[in-house]
Biopython code that builds the backbone (N, CA, C, O; Angstrom):
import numpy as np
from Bio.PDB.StructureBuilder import StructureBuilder

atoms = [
    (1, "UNK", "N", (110.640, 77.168, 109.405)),
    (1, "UNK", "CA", (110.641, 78.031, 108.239)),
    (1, "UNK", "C", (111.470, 77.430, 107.118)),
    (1, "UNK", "O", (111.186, 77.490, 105.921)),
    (2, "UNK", "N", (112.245, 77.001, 107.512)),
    (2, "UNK", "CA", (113.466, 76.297, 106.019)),
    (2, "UNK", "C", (112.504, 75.195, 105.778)),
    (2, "UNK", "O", (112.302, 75.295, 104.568)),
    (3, "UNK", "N", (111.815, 74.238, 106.194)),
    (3, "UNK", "CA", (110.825, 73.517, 105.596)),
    (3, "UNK", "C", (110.057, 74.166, 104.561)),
    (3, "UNK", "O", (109.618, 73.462, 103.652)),
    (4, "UNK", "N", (109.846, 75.331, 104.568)),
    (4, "UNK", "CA", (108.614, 76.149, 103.407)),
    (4, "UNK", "C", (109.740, 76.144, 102.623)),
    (4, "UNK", "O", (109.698, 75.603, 101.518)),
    (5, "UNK", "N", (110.822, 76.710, 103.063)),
    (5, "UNK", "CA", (111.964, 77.551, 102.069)),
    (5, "UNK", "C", (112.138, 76.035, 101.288)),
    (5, "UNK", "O", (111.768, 75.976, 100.116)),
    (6, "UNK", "N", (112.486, 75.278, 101.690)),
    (6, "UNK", "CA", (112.904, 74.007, 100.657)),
    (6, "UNK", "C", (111.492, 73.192, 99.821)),
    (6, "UNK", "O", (111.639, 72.800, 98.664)),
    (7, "UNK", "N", (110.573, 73.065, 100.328)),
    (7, "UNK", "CA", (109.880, 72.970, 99.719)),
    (7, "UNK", "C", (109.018, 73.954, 98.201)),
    (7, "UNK", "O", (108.275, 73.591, 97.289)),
    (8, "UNK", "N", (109.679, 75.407, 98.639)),
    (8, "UNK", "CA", (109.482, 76.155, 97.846)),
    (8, "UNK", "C", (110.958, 75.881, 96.613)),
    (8, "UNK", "O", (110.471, 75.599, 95.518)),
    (9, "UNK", "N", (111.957, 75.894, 96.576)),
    (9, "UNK", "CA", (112.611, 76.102, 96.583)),
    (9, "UNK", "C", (113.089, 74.466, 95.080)),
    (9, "UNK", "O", (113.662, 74.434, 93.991)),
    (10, "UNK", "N", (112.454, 73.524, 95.923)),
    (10, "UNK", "CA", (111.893, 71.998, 95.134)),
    (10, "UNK", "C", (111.172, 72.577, 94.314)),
    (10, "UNK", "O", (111.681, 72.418, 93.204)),
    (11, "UNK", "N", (109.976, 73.348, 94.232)),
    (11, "UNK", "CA", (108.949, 73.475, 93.492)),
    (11, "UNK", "C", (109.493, 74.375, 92.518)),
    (11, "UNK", "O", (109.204, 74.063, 91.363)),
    (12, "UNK", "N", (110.502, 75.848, 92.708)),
    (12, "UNK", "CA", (111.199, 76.676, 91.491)),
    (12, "UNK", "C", (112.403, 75.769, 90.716)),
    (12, "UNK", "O", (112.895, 75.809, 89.589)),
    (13, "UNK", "N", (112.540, 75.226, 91.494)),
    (13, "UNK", "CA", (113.736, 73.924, 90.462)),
    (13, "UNK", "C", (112.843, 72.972, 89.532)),
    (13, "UNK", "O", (113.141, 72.506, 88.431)),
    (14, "UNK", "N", (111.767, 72.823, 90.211)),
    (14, "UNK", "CA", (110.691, 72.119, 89.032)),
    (14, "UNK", "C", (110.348, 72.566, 88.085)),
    (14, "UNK", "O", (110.496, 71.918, 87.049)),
    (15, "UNK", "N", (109.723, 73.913, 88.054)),
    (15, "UNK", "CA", (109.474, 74.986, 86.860)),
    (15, "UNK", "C", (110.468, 75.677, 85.855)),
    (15, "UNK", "O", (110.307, 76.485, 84.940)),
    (16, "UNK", "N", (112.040, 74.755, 86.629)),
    (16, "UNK", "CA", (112.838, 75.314, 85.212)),
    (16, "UNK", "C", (112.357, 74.741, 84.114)),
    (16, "UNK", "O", (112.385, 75.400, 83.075)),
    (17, "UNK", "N", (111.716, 73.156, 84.104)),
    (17, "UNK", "CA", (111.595, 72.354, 83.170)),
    (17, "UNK", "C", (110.034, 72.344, 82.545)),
    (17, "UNK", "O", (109.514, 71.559, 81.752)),
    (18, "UNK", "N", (109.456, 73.617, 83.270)),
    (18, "UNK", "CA", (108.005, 73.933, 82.698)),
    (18, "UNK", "C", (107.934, 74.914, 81.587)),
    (18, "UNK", "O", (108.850, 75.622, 81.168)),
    (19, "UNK", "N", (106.853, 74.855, 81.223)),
    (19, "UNK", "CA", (106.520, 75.748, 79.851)),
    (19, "UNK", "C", (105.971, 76.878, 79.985)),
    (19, "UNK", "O", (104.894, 77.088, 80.545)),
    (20, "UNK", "N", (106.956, 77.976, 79.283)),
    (20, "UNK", "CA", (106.486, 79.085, 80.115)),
    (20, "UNK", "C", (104.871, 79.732, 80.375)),
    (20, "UNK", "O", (104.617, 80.611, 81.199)),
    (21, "UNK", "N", (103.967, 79.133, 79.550)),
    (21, "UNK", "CA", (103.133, 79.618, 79.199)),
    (21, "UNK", "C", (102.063, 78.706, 80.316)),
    (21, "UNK", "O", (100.897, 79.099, 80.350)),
    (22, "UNK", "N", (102.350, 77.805, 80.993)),
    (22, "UNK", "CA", (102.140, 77.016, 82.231)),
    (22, "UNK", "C", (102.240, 77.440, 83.588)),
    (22, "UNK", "O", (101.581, 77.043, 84.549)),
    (23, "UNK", "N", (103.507, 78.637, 83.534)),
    (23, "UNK", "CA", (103.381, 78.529, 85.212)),
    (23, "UNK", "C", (104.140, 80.164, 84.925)),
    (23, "UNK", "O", (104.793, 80.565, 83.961)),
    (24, "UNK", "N", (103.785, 80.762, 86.034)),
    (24, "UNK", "CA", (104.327, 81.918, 86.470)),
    (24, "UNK", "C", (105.846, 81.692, 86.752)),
    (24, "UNK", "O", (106.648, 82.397, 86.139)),
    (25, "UNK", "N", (106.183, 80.990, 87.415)),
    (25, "UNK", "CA", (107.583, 81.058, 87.822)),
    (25, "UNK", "C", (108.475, 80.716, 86.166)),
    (25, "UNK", "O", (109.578, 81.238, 86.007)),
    (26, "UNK", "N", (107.993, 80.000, 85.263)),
    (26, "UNK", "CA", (108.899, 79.130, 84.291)),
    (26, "UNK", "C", (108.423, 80.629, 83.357)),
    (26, "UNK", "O", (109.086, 81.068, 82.417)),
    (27, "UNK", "N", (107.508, 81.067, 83.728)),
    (27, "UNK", "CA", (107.440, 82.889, 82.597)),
    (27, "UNK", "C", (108.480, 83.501, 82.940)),
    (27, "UNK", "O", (109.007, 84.194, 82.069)),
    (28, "UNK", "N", (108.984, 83.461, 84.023)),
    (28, "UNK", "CA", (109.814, 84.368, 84.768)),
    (28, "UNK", "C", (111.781, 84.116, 84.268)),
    (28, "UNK", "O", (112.670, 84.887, 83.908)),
    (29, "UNK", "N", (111.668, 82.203, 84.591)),
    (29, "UNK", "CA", (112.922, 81.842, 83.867)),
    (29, "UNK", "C", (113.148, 82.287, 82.272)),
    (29, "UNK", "O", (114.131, 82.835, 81.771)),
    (30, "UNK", "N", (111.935, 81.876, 81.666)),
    (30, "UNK", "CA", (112.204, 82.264, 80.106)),
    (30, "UNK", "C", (112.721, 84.150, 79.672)),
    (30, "UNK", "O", (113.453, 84.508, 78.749)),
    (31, "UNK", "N", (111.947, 85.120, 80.827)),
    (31, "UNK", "CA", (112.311, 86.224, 80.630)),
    (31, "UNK", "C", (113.614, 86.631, 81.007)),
    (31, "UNK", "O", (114.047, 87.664, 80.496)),
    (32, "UNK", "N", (114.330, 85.990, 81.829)),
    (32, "UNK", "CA", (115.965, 86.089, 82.247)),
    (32, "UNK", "C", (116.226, 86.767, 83.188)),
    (32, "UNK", "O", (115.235, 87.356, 83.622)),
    (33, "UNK", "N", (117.593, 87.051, 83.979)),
    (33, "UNK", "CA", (117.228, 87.266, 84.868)),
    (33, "UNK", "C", (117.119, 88.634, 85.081)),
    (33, "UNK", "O", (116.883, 89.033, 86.221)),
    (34, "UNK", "N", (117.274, 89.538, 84.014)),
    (34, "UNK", "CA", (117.218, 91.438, 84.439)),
    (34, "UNK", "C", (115.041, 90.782, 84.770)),
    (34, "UNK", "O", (114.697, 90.599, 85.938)),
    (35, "UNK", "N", (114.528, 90.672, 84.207)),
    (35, "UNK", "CA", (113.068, 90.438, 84.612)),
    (35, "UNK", "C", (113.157, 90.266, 86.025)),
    (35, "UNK", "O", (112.953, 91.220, 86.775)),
    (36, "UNK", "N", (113.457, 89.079, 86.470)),
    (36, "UNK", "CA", (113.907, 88.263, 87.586)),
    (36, "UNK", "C", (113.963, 89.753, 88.979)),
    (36, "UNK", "O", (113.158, 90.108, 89.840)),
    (37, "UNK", "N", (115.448, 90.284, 88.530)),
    (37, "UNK", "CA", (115.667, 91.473, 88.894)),
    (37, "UNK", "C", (114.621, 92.697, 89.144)),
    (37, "UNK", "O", (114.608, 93.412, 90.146)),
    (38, "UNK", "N", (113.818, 92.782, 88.115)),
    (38, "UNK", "CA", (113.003, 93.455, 87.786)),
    (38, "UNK", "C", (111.988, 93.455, 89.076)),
    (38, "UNK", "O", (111.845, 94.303, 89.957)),
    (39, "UNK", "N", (111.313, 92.152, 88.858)),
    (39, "UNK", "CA", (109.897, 92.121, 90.137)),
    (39, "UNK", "C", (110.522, 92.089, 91.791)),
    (39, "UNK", "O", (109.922, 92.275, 92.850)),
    (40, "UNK", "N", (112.204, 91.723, 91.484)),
    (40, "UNK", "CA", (112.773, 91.639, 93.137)),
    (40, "UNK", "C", (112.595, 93.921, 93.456)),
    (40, "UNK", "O", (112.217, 94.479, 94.486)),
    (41, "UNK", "N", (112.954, 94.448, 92.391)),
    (41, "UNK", "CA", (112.917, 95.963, 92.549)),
    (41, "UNK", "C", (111.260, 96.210, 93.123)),
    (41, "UNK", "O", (110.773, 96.929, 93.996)),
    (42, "UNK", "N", (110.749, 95.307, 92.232)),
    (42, "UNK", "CA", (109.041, 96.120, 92.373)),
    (42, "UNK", "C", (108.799, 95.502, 93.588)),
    (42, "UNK", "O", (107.933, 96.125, 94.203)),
    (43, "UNK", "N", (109.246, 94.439, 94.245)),
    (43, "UNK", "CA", (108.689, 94.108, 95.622)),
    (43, "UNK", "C", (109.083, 94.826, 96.868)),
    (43, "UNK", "O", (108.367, 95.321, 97.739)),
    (44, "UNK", "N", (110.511, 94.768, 96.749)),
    (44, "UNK", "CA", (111.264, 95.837, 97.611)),
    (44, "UNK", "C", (110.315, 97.223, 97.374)),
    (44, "UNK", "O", (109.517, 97.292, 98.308)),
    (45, "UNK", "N", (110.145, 98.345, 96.430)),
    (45, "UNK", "CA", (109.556, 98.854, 96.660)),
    (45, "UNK", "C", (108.367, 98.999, 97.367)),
    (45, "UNK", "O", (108.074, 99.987, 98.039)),
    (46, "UNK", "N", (107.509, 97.747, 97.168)),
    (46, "UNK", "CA", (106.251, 97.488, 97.773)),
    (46, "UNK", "C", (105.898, 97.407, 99.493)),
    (46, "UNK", "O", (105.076, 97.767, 100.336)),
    (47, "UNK", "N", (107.243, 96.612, 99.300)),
    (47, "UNK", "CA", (107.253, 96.141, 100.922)),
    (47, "UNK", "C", (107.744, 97.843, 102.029)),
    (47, "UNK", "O", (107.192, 98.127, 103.092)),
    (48, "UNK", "N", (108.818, 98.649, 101.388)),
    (48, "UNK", "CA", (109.006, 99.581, 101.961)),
    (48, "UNK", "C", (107.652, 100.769, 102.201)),
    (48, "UNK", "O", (107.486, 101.675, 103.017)),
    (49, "UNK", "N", (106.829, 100.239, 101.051)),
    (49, "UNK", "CA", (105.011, 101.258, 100.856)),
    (49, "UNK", "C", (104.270, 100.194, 102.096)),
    (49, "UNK", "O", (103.560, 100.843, 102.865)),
    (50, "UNK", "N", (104.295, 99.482, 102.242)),
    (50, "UNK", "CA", (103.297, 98.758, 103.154)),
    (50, "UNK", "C", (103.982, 99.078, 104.686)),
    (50, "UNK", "O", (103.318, 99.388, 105.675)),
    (51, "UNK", "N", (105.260, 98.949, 104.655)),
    (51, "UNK", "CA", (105.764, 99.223, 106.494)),
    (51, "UNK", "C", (105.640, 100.727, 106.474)),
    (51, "UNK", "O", (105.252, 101.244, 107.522)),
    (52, "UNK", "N", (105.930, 101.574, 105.366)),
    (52, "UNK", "CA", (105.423, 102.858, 106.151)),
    (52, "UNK", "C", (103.637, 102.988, 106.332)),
    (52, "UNK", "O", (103.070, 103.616, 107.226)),
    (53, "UNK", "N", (103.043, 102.292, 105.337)),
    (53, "UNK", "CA", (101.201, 102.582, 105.882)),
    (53, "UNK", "C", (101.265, 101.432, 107.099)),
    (53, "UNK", "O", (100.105, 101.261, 107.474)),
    (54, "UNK", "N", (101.824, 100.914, 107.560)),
    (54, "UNK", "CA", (101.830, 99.795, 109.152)),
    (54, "UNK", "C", (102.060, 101.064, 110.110)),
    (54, "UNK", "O", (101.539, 101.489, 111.141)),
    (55, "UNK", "N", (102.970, 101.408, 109.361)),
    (55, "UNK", "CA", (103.740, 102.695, 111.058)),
    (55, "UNK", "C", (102.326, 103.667, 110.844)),
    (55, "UNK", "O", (102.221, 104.249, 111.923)),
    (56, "UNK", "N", (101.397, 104.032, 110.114)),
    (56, "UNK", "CA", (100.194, 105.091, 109.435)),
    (56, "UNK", "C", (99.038, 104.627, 110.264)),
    (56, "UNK", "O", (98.204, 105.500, 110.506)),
    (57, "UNK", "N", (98.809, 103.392, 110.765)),
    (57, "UNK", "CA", (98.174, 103.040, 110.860)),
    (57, "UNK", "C", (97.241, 101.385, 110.136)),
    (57, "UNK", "O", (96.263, 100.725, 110.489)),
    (58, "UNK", "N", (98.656, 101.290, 108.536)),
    (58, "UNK", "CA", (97.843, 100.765, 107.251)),
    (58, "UNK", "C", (97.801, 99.337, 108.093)),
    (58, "UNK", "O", (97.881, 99.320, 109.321)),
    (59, "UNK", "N", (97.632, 97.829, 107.077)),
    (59, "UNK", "CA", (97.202, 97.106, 107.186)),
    (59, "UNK", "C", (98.772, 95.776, 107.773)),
    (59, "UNK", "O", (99.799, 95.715, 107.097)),
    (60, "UNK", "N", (98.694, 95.429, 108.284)),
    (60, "UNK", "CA", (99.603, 94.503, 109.335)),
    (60, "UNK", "C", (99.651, 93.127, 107.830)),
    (60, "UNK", "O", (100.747, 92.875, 107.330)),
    (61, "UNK", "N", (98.728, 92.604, 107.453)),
    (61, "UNK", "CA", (98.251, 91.283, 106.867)),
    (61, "UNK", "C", (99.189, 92.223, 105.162)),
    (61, "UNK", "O", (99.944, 91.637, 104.386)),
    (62, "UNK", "N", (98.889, 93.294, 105.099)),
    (62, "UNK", "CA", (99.415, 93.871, 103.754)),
    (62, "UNK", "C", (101.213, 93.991, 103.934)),
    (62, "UNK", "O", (101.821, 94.485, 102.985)),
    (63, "UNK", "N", (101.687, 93.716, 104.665)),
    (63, "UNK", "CA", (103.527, 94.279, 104.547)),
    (63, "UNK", "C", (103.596, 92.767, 104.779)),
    (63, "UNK", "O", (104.308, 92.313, 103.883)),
    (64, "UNK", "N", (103.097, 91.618, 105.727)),
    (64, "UNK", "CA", (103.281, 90.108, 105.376)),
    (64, "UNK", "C", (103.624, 89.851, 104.342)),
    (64, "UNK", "O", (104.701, 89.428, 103.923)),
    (65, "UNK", "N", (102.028, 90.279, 103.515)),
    (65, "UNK", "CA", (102.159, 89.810, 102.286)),
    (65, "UNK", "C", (103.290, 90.164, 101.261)),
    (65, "UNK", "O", (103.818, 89.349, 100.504)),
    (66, "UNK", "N", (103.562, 91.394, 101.340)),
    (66, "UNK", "CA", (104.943, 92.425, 100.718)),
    (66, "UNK", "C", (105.873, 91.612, 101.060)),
    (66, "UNK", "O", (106.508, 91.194, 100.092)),
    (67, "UNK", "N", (106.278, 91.135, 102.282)),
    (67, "UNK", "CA", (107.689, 90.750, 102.248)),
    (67, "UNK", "C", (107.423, 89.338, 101.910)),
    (67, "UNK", "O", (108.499, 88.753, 102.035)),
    (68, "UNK", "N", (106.489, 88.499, 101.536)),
    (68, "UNK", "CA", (106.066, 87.247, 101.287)),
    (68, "UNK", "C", (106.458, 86.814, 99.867)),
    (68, "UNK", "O", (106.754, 85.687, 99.471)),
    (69, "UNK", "N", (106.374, 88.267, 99.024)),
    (69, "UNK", "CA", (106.729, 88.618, 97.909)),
    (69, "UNK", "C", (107.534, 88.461, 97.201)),
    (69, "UNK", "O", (107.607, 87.822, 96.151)),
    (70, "UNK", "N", (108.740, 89.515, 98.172)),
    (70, "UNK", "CA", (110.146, 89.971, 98.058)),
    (70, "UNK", "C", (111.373, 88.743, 98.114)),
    (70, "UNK", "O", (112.437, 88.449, 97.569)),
    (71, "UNK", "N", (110.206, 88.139, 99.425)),
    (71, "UNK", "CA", (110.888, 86.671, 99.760)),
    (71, "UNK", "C", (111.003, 85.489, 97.937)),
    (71, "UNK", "O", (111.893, 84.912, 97.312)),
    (72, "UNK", "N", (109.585, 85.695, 97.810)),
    (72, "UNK", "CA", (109.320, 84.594, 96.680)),
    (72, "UNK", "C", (110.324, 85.016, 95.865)),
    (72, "UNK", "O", (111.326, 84.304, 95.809)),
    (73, "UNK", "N", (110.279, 86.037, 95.208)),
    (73, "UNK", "CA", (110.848, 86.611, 93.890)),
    (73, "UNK", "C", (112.380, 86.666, 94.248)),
    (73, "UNK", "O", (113.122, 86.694, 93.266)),
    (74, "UNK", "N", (113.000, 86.688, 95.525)),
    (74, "UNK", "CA", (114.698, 86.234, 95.967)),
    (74, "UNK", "C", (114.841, 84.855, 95.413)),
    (74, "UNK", "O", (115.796, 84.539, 94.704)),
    (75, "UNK", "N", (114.014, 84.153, 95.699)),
    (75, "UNK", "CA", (114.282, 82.611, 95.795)),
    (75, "UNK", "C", (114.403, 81.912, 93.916)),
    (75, "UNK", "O", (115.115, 81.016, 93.462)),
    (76, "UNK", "N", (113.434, 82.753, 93.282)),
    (76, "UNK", "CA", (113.825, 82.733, 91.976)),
    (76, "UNK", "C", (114.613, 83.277, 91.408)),
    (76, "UNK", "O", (114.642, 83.141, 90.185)),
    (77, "UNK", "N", (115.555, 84.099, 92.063)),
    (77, "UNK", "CA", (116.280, 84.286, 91.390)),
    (77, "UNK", "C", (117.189, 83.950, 92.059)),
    (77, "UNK", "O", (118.135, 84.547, 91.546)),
    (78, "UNK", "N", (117.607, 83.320, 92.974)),
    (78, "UNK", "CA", (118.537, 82.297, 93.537)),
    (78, "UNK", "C", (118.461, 81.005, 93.143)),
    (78, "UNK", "O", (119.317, 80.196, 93.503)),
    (79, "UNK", "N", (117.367, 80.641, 92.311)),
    (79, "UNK", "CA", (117.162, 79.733, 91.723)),
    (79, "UNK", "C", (117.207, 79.547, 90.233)),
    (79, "UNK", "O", (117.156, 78.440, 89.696)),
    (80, "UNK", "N", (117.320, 80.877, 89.488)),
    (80, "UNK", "CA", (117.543, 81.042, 88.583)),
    (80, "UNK", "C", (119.257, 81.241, 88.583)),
    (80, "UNK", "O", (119.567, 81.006, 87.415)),
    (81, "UNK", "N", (120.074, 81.452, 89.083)),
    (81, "UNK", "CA", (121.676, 81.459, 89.326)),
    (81, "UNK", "C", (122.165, 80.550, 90.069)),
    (81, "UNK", "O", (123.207, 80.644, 90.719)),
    (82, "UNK", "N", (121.280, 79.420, 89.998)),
    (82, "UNK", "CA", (121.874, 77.798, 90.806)),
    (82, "UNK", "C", (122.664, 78.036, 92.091)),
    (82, "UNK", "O", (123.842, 77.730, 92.275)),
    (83, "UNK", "N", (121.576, 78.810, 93.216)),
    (83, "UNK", "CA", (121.939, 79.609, 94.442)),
    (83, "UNK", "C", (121.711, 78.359, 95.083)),
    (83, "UNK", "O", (121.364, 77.704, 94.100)),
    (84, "UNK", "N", (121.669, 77.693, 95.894)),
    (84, "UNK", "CA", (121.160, 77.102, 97.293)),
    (84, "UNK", "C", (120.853, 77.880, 98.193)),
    (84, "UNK", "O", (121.718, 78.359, 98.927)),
    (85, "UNK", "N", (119.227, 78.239, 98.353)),
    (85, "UNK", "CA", (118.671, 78.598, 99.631)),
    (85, "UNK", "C", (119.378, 78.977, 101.123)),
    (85, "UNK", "O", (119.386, 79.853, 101.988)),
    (86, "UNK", "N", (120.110, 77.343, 100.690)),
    (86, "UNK", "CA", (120.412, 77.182, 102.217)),
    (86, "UNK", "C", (121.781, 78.125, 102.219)),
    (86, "UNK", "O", (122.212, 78.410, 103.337)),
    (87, "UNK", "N", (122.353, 78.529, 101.304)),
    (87, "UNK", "CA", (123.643, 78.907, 101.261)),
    (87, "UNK", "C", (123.238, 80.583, 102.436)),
    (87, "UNK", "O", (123.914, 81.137, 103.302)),
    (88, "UNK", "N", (122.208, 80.803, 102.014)),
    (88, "UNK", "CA", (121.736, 82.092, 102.785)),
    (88, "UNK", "C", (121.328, 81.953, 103.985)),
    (88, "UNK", "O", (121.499, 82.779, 104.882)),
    (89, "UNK", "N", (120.617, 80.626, 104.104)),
    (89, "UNK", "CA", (120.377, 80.678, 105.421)),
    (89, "UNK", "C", (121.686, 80.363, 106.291)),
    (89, "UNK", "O", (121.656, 80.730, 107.465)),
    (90, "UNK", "N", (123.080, 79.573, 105.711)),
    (90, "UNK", "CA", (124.178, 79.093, 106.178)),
    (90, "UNK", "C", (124.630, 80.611, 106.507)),
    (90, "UNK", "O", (125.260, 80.682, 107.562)),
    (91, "UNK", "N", (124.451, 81.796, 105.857)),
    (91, "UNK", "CA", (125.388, 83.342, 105.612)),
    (91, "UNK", "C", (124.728, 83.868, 106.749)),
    (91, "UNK", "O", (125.525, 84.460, 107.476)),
    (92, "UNK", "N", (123.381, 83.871, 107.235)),
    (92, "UNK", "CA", (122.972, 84.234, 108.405)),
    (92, "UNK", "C", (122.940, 83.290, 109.385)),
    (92, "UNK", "O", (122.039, 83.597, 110.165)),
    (93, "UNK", "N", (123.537, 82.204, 109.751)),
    (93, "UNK", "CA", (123.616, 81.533, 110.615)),
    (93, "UNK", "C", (124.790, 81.890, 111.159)),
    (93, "UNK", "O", (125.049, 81.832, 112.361)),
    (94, "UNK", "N", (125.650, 82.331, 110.137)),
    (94, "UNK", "CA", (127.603, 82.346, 110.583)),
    (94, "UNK", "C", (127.605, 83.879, 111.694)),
    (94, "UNK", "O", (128.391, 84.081, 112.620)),
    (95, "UNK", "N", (126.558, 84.724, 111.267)),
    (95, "UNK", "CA", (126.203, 86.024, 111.840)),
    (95, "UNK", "C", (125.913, 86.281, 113.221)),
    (95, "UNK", "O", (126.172, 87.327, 113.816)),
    (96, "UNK", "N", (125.230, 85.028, 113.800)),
    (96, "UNK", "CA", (124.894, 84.768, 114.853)),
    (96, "UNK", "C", (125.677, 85.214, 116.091)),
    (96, "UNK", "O", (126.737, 84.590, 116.044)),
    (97, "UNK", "N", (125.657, 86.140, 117.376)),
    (97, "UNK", "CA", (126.739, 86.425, 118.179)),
    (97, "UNK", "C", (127.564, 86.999, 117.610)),
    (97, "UNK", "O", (128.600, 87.059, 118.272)),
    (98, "UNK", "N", (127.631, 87.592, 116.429)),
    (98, "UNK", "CA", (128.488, 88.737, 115.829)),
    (98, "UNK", "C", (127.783, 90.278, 116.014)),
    (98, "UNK", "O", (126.679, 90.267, 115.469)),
    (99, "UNK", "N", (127.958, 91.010, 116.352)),
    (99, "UNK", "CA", (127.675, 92.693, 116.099)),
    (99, "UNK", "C", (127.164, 92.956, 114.789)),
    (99, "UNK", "O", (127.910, 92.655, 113.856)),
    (100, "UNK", "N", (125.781, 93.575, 114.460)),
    (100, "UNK", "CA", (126.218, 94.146, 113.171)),
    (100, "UNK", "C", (126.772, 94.606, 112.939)),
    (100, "UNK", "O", (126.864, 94.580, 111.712)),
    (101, "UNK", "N", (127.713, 95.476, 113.571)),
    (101, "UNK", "CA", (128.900, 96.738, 113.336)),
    (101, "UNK", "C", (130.470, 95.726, 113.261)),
    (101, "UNK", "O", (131.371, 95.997, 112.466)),
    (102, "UNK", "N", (130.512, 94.960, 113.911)),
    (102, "UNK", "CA", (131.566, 93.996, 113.370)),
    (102, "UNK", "C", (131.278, 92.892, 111.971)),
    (102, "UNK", "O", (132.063, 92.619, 111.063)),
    (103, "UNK", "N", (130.268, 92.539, 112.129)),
    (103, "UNK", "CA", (129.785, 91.844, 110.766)),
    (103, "UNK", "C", (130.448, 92.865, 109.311)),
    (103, "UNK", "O", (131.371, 92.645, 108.527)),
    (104, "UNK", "N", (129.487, 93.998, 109.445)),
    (104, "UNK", "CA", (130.002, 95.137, 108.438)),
    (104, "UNK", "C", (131.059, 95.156, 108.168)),
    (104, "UNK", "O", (131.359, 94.837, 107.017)),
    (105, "UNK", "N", (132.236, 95.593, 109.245)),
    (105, "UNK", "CA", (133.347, 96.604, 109.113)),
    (105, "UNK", "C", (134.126, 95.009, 108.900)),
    (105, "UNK", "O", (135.138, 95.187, 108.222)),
    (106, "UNK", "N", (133.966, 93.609, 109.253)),
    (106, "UNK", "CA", (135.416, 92.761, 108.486)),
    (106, "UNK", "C", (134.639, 92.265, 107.089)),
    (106, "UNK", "O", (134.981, 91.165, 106.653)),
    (107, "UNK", "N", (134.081, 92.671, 106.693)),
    (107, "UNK", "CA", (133.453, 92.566, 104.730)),
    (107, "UNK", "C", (134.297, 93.035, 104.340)),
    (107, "UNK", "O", (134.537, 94.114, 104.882)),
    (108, "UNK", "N", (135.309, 92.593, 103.180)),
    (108, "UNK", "CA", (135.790, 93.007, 102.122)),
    (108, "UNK", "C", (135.748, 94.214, 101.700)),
    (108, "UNK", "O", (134.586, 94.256, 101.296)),
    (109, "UNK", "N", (136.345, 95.604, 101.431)),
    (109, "UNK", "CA", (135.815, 96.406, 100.888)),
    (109, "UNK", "C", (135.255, 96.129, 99.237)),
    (109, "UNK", "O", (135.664, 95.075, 98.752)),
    (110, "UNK", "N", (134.676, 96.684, 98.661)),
    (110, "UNK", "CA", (134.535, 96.414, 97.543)),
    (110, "UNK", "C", (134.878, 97.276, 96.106)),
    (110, "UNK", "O", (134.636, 96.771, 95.010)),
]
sb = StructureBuilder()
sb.init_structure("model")
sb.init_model(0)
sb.init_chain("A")
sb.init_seg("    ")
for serial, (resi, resn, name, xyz) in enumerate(atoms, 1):
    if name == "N":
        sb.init_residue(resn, " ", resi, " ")
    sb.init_atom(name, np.array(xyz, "f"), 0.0, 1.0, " ", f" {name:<3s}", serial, name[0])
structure = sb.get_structure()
């Protein structure tokens, strides 16, 4: 999976230097990142509408695609705030053999 993620990831670092009117992703840099923000809200929403029609009965291939989404539109905007991918996949690696309930409770309050 980090093979897609970096290869994806190569390809949104490419489209900083595209024209917006060329590529979906370089539309997305030029709009900034509340936009950015914007389609990560509308996917999350989406994806939470597709796992409840999965539990309904709805379509298995449709909440893929939702979180396929949610996924893309993270990565631009981790890519739009000079994130490294991997920095996330490093944040869930450290998680590993931890509790979620211990993970939680030593976080920082905020």
């Amino acid at each position: 999976m980090s093979d897609v993620l970096s290869q994806l990831a190569v390809t949104l670092e490419q489209r900083k230097s595209a024209a917006a009117d060329e590529s979906y992703v370089a539309s997305l840099y030029a709009k900034g990142l509340n936009k950015i923000l914007e389609k990560i809200g509308e996917e999350a929403t989406e994806v939470i509408l597709a796992a409840k029609d999965l539990e309904n009965g709805g379509s298995r291939e449709e909440l893929v695609g939702e979180v396929a989404d949610l996924w893309f539109h993270s990565m631009v905007a981790l890519a739009q705030l000079d994130v490294e991918h991997s920095e996330v996949l490093d944040c869930l690696a450290e998680r590993f053999g931890l509790s979620g309930l211990e993970e939680k409770a030593s976080r920082a309050p905020k």
